[in-house]
LUMLUM-771540 format. One record per residue (C-alpha): x negated, y negated, z; residue in one letter. Coordinates in Angstrom, 3 decimals. Layout:
<kegus>
       xx       yy       zz res
        X        Y        Z   A
...
</kegus>
This chain:
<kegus>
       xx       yy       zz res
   26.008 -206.422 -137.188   X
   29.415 -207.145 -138.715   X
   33.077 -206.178 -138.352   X
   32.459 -203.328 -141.016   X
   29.612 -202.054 -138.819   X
   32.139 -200.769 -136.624   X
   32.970 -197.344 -136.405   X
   35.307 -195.057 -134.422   X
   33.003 -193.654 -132.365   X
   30.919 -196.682 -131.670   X
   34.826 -198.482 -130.505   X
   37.051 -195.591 -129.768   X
   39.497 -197.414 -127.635   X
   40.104 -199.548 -130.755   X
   41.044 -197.067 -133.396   X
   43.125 -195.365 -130.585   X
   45.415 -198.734 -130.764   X
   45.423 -198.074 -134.045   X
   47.281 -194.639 -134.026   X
   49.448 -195.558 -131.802   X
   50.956 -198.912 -134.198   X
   50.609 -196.534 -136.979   X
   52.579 -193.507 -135.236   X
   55.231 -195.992 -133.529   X
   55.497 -197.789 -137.129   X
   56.164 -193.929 -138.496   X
   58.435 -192.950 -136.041   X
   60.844 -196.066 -136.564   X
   60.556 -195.740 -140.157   X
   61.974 -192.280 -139.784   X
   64.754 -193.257 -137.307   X
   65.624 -195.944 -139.587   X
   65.591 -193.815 -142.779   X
   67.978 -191.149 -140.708   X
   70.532 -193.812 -139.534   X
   70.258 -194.999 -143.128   X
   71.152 -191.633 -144.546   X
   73.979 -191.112 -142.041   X
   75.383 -194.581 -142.909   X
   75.150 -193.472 -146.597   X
   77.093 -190.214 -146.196   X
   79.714 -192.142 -144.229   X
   80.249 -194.592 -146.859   X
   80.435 -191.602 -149.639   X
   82.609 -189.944 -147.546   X
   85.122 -192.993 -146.905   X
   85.366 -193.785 -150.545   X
   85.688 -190.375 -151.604   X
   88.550 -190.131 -149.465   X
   89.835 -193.059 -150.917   X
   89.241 -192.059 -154.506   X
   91.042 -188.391 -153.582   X
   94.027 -190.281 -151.942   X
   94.273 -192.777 -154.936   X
   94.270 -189.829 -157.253   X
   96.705 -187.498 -155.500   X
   99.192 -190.866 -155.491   X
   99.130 -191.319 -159.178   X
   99.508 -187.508 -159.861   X
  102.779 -187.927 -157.523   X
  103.944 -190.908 -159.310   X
  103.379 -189.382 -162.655   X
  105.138 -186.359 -161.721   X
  108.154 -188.664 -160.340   X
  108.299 -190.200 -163.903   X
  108.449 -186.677 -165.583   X
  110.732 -185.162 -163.508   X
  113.948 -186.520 -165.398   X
  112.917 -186.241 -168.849   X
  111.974 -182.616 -168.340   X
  115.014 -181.830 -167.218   X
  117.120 -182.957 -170.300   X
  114.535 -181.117 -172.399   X
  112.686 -184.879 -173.515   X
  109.101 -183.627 -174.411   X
  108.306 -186.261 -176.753   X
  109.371 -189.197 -173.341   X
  107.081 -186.838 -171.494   X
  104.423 -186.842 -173.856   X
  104.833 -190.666 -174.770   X
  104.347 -191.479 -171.397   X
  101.228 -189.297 -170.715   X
   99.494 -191.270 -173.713   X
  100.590 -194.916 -171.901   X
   99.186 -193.810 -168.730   X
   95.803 -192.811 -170.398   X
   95.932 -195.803 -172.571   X
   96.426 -198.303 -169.125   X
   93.969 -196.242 -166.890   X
   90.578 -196.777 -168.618   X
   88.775 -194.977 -165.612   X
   91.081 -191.694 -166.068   X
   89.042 -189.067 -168.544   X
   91.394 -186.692 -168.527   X
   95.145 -186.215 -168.089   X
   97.009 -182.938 -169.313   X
   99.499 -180.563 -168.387   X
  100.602 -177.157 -168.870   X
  103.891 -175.599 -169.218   X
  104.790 -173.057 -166.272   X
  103.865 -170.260 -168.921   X
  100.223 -171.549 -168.983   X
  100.599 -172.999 -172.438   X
   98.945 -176.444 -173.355   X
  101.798 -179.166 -173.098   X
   99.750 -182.121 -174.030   X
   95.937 -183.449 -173.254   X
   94.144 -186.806 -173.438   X
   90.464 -187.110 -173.018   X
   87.449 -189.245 -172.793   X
   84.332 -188.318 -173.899   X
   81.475 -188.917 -171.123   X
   77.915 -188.092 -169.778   X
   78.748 -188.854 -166.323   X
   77.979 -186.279 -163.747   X
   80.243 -188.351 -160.971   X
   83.854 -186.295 -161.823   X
   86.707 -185.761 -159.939   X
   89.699 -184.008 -160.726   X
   93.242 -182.962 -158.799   X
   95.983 -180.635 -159.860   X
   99.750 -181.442 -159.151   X
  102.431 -178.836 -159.499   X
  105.797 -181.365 -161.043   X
  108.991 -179.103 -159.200   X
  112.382 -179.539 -159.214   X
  114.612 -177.835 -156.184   X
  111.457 -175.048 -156.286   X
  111.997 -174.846 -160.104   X
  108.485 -175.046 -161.533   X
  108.360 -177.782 -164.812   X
  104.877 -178.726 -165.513   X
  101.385 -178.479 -164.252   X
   99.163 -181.835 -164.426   X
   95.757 -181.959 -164.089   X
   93.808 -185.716 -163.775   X
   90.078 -186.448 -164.029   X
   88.590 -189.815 -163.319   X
   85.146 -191.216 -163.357   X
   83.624 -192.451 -160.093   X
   79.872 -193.765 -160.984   X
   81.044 -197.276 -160.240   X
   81.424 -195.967 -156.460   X
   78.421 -193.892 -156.853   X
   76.632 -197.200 -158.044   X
   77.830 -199.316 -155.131   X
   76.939 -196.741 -152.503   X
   73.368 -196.482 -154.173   X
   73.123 -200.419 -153.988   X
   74.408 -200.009 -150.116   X
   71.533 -197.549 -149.444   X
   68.777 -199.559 -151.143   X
   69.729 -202.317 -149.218   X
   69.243 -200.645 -146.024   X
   66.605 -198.886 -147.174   X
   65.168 -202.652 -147.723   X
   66.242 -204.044 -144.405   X
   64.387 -200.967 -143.257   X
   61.623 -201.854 -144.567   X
   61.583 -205.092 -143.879   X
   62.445 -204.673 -139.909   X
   59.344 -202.289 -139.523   X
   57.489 -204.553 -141.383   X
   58.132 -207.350 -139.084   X
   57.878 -204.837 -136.460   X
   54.011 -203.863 -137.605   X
   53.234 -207.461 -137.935   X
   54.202 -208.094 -134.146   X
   52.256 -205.268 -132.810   X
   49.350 -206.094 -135.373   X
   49.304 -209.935 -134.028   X
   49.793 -207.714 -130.150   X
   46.829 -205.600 -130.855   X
   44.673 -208.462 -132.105   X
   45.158 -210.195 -128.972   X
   44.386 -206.596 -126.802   X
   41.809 -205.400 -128.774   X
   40.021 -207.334 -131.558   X
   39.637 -210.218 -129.152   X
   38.232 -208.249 -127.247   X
   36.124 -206.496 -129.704   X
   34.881 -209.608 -131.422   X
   33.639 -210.730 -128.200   X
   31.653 -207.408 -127.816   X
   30.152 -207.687 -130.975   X
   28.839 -211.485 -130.438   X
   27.228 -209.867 -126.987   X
   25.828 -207.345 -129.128   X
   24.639 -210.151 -131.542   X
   22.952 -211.942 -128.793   X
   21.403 -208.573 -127.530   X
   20.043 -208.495 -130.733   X
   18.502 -211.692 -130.783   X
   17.101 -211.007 -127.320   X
   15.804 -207.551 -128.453   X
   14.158 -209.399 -131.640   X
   12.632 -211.558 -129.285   X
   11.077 -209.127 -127.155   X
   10.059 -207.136 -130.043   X
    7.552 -209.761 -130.830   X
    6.424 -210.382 -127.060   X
    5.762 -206.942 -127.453   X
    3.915 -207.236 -130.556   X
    1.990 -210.206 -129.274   X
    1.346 -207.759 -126.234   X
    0.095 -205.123 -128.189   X
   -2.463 -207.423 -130.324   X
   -3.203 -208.803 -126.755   X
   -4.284 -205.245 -125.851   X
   -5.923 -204.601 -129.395   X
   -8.494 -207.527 -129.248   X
   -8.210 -209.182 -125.765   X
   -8.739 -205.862 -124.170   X
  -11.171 -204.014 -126.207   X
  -13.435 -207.373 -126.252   X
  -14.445 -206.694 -122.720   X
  -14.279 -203.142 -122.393   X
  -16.996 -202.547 -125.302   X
  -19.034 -205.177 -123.265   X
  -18.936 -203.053 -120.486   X
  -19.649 -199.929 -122.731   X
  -22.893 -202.085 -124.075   X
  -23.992 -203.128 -120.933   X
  -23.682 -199.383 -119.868   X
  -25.639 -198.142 -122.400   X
  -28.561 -200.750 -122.112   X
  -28.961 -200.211 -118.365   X
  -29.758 -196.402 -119.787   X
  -31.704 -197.025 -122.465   X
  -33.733 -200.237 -120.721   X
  -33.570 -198.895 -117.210   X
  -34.087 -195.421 -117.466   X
  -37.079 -195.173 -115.518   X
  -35.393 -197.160 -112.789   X
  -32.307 -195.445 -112.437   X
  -32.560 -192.722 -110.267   X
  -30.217 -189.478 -111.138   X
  -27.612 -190.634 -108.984   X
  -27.659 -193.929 -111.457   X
  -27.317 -192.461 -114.584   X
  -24.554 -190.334 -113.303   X
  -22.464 -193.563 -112.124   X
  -23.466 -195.392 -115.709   X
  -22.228 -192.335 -117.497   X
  -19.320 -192.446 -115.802   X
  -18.628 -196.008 -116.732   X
  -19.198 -194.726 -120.378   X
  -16.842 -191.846 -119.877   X
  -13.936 -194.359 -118.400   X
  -14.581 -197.080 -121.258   X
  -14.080 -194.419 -123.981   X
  -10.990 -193.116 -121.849   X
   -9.424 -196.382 -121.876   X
  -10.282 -197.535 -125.346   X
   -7.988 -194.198 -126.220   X
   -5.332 -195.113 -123.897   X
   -5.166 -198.472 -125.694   X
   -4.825 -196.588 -129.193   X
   -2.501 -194.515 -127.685   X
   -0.391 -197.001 -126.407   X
   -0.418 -198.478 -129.960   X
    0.612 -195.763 -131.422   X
    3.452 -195.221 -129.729   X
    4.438 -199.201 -129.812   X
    3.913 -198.803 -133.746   X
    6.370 -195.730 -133.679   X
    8.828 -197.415 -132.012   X
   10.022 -199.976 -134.777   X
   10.018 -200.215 -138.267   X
   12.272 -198.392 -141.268   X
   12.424 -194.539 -141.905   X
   11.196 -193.482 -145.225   X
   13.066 -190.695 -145.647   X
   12.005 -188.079 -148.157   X
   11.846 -183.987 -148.732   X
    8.957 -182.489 -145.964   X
    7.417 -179.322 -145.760   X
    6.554 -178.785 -142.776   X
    5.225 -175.678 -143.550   X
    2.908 -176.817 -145.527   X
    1.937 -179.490 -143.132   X
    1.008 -177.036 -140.388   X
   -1.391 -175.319 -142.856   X
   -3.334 -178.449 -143.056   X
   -3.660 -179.816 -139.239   X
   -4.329 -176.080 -138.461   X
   -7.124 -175.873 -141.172   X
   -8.279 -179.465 -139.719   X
   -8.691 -178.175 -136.098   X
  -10.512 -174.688 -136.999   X
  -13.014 -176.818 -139.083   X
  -13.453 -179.224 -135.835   X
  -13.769 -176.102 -133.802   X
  -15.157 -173.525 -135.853   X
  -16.517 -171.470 -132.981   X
  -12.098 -171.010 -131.673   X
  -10.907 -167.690 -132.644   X
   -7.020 -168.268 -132.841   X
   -4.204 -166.080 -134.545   X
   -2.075 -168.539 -136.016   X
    1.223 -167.358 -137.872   X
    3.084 -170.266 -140.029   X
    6.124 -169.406 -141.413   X
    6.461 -170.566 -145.038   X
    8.868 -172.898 -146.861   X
   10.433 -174.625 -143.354   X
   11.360 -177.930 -145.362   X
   13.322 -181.454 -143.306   X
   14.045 -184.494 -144.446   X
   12.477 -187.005 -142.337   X
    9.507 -189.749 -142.569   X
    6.222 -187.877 -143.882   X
    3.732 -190.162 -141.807   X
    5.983 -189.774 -138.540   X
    6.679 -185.860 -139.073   X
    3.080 -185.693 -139.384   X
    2.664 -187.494 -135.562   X
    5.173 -184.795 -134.553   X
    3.213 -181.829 -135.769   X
   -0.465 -183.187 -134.906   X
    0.784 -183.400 -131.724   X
    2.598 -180.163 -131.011   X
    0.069 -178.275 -132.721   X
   -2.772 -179.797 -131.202   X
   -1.265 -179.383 -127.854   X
   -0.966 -175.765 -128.538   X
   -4.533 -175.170 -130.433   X
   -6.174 -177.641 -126.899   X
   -3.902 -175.588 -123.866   X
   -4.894 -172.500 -125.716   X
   -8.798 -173.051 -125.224   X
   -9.432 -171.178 -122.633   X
   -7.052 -168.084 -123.468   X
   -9.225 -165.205 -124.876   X
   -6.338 -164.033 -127.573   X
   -5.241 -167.013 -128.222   X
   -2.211 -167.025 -130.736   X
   -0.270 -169.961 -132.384   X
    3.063 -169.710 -133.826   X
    5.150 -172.175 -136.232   X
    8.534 -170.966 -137.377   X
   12.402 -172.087 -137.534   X
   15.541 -170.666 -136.435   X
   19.420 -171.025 -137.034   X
   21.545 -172.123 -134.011   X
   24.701 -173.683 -133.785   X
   24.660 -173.839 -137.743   X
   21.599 -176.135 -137.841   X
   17.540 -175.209 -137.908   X
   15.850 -175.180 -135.260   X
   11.674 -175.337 -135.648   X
    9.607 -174.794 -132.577   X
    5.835 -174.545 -131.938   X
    4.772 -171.750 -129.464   X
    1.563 -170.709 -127.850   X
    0.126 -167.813 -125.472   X
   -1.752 -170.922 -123.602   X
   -1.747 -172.429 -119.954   X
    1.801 -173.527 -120.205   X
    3.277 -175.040 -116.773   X
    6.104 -175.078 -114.278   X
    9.487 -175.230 -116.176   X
   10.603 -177.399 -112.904   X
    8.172 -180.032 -114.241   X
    9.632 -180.147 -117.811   X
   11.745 -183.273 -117.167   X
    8.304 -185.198 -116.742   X
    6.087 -183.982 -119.481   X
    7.936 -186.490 -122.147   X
    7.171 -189.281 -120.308   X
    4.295 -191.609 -121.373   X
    1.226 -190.848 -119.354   X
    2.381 -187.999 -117.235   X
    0.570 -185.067 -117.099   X
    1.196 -181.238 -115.591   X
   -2.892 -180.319 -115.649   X
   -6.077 -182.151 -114.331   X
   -8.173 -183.858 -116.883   X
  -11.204 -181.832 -115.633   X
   -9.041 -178.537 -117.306   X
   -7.680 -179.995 -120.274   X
   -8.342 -183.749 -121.723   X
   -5.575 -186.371 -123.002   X
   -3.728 -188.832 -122.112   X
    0.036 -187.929 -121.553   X
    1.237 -189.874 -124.513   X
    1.572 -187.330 -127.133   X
    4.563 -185.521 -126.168   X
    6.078 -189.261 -125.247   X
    5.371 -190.115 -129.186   X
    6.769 -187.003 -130.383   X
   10.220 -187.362 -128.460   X
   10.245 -190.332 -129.584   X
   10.275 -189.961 -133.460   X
   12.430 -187.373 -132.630   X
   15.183 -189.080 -131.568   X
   14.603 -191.577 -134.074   X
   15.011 -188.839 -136.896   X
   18.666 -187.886 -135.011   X
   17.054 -184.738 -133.662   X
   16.641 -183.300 -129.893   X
   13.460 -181.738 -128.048   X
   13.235 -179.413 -125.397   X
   10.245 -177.134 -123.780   X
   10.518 -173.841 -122.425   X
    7.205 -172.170 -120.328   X
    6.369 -170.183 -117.741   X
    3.046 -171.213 -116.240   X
   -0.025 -169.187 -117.509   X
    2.000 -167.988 -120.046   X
    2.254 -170.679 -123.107   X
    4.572 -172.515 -123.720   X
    7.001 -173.359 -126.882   X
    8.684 -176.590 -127.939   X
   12.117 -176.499 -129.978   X
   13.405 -179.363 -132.031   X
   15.809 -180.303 -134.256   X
   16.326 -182.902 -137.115   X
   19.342 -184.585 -138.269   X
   19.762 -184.026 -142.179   X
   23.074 -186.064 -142.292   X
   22.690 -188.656 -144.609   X
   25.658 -190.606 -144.161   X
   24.337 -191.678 -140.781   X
   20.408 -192.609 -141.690   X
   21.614 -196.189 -142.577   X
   22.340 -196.683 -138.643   X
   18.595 -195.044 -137.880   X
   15.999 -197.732 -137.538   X
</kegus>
């Protein structure tokens, strides 16, 4: 396992530190970017004011300059000094006035693209005698340009606070949670290692059981079976019955072992995962068991074209067992009936296996998928108690659930489900 192992769900306290950095990071961002715009406006405000004031002084002091040489009738003074004042006030674009009939006394302008204008009227009076209207535009895109430097330096310091900011809460959440975290994952590493190691105890216990076992246990089936055959004669009734016994036990055990197997064999290894009819499937173990018991009337109804993605050879446990439980616990029904079909709940499918058989007590159903437990005597109906254990099993290995419901005397049916996600098979092994 490694750090990009991880997920949210397998560490949700993790990511939750996470959110909150991220959010609290957010949330001062947007403070900072508000105080930022209100120290903006302020500035814009204050030299705007400034500008207006500067302007409504110069129209003043122009009209102070006019007022005298209107008054002896001196346009071309008037005039002459409108042109100096454009000519020595390279920021003004416009300066004209306007007799007090509305006619054009005199204009200067600038050309320009700027969109930052500002302009201000000024009425030039004498003793409420109305001489001359003035009207002054200037250019302001220097201020413009030095309040837009102001604001993308804040908006840097900004930046640059929550960035110190994240880095101290990123070096904070190290220390509360990846510490933390990375000492999980090396106990998870060493779990590992541990679980390797009794993986292959339990292998060496399993070919332990597969040779050391059977060794003995087919002596004591050969040693039966010469006492018969040898001792016939001898034995009275009561003797045979004992040796057959011994026979029937050996043969017992010897499937217990390659049950046990089975289920140890289950247990590891990958998941080939591929396209399975199970449909399909079920036709063939049900064809296999009517030719093995050809005598069996059963109805059997298989729905067609119930298709999972799953492991072929384990899907294939799944259904020899499930369908063999229901073709062996319907033996002794006389209308026997077998049904394989699928159903949608919850917006997934859902396959189940039912039968009209013996079925059992529903308060027992917590016990029959454990290995070796079993809800009927072996004089009624033969097995071991590891089948339902196995299927369960490669169940849950496939993502999937299982779950019985039976009343006894009156079949049972088994539900499960299979996880077709694919984005999670790599973490199925």
């Amino acid at each position: 396992m490694n750090k990009a192992d991880i997920t949210e769900n397998e560490y949700p306290e993790v990511f939750s530190y996470r959110r909150v950095i991220v959010a609290m990071l957010a949330i001062l961002l947007l403070i900072l970017a508000l105080v930022d715009y209100v120290l903006v406006n302020q500035h814009r405000r204050t030299h705007m004011n400034e500008l207006e004031t500067q302007l409504n002084y110069q129209l003043r002091a122009a009209a102070t300059f006019m007022t005298e040489p209107l008054l002896r009738n001196q346009f071309a003074d008037v005039e002459q000094f409108m042109e100096y004042w454009f000519t020595h006030h390279e920021d003004v674009l416009l300066f004209e006035a306007y007799s007090p009939t509305g006619h054009l006394f005199s204009r200067f302008e600038r050309k320009t693209t700027s969109p930052y204008v500002i302009a201000r009227n000024h009425e030039v009076t004498y003793q409420d005698r109305h001489l001359l209207s003035l009207t002054l535009s200037k250019d302001y895109s220097k201020t413009e340009t030095m309040i837009q430097q102001i604001r993308n330096r804040l908006l840097l310091a900004s930046l640059g606070i929550t960035a110190v900011l994240g880095l101290m809460l990123w070096l904070s959440f190290r220390r509360l949670a990846i510490a933390p975290l990375e000492q999980e994952i090396h106990k998870r590493r060493q779990a590992q290692r541990e679980l390797g190691a009794t993986n292959r105890e339990l292998d060496a216990f399993a070919y332990s059981i597969s040779h050391d076992l059977r060794a003995p246990l087919r002596g004591i089936d050969g040693f039966s079976q010469a006492l018969v055959e040898d001792y016939h004669e001898v034995l009275d009734d009561t003797g045979r019955d004992y040796i057959r016994r011994i026979r029937g036990g050996c043969v017992r055990m010897g499937k217990l072992i390659d049950d046990m197997l089975q289920l140890s064999r289950l247990s590891r290894g990958e998941i080939n995962w591929s396209r399975v009819d199970l449909s399909a499937m079920a036709e063939t173990i049900i064809d296999e068991l009517k030719k093995a018991s050809p005598e069996r009337q059963v109805r059997v109804n298989i729905q067609p074209g119930i298709q999972v993605s799953g492991d072929p050879v384990l899907l294939r446990a799944v259904m020899d067992n499930l369908l063999g439980n229901a073709w062996k616990f319907t033996g002794k029904t006389p209308e026997a009936e077998i049904t394989f079909g699928a159903e949608n709940q919850d917006g997934g499918q859902t396959c189940f296996v039912r039968d009209n058989g013996a079925g059992f007590d529903i308060n027992y159903a917590d016990k029959i998928f454990t290995a070796f437990q079993r809800l009927h005597s072996p004089n009624d109906f033969e097995g071991s108690g590891i089948g339902l254990a196995t299927v369960q099993r490669i169940i849950h290995r496939h993502g999937g659930m299982i779950w019985a419901e039976a009343e006894e005397g009156r079949g049972a049916s088994f539900y499960f489900t299979l996880d077709d996600d694919e984005s999670k098979r790599g973490n199925k092994r």
